[in-house]
C-alpha angles and dihedrals in degrees: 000000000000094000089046089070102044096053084043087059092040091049088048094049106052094050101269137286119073116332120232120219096242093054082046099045083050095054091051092050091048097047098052089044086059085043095052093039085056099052091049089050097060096033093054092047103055103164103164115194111243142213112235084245093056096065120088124278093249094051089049093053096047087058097052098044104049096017098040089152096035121104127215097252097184118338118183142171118240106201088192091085100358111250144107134259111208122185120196123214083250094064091244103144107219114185120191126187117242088276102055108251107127116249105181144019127184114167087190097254101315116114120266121245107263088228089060092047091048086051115040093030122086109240093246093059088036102059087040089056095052085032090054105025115021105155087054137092134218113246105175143010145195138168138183133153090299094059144249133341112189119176118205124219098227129111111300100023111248128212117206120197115196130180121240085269099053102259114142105233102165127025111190129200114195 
């Protein structure tokens, strides 16, 4: 009976009528490629959800000294690089490398808090931006080892690149 329902499958499958070995060798082969596809896909992307206390020290500290009523929304660790992914109740998105240290911030177009920018921003970036735009707000930050990348809530939005040491290299419209 068993066999019943696989040629039946098969039969289905390849449009009616009999099947012929070659239509039937190129399903099979299709349909292990998709599986396998499928089994790379969500092994290569691992996100686990995470509990506030799991994340690193650092991390913890960052949240509770720049976010104190804000709650941890979702927080999760993504193996791939490694880091964490935090969002807050307030739907600001906050990423930290494996070690802690915070690596981006996008509050999703809304402005930043200014005692998060006093805080997190070099004095250099920090004395162009109220120099250059002093009616905008920052909307979004991220750093490496290039440097910064700070978008300004204006119209239209504004992407500022700045080396490790401060100095503006690229300036975006968009």
């Amino acid at each position: 009976m068993h066999i019943r329902h696989s040629f039946f499958f098969l039969n289905f499958c390849c449009g009616g009528g009999v099947v012929k070995r070659k239509s039937m060798k190129k399903y099979i082969i299709i349909s292990t490629i998709l599986f396998l596809t499928g089994v790379v896909f969500f092994a290569c992307n691992k996100h686990d959800a995470i509990y506030f206390a799991d994340l690193p020290a650092e991390a913890q500290a960052f949240l509770l000294k720049y976010f104190p009523d804000n709650l941890v929304a979702t927080a999760e660790r993504h193996d791939e690089e490694p880091r964490y992914e935090v969002i807050l109740d307030n739907g600001y998105e906050i990423d930290f490398y494996g070690d802690g240290r915070w690596q981006e911030i996008d509050s999703r177009h809304a402005i930043l808090p200014a005692e998060l920018i006093q805080g997190i921003l070099p004095e250099k970036i920090r004395n162009y931006l109220e120099e250059e735009y002093p009616l905008a707000g920052v909307s979004a930050i991220e750093r490496s080892s290039a440097g910064y990348n700070v978008e300004i809530s204006a119209t239209p939005s504004i992407d500022l690149y700045f080396d490790p040491m401060g100095n503006v290299t690229t300036e975006w419209d968009y």
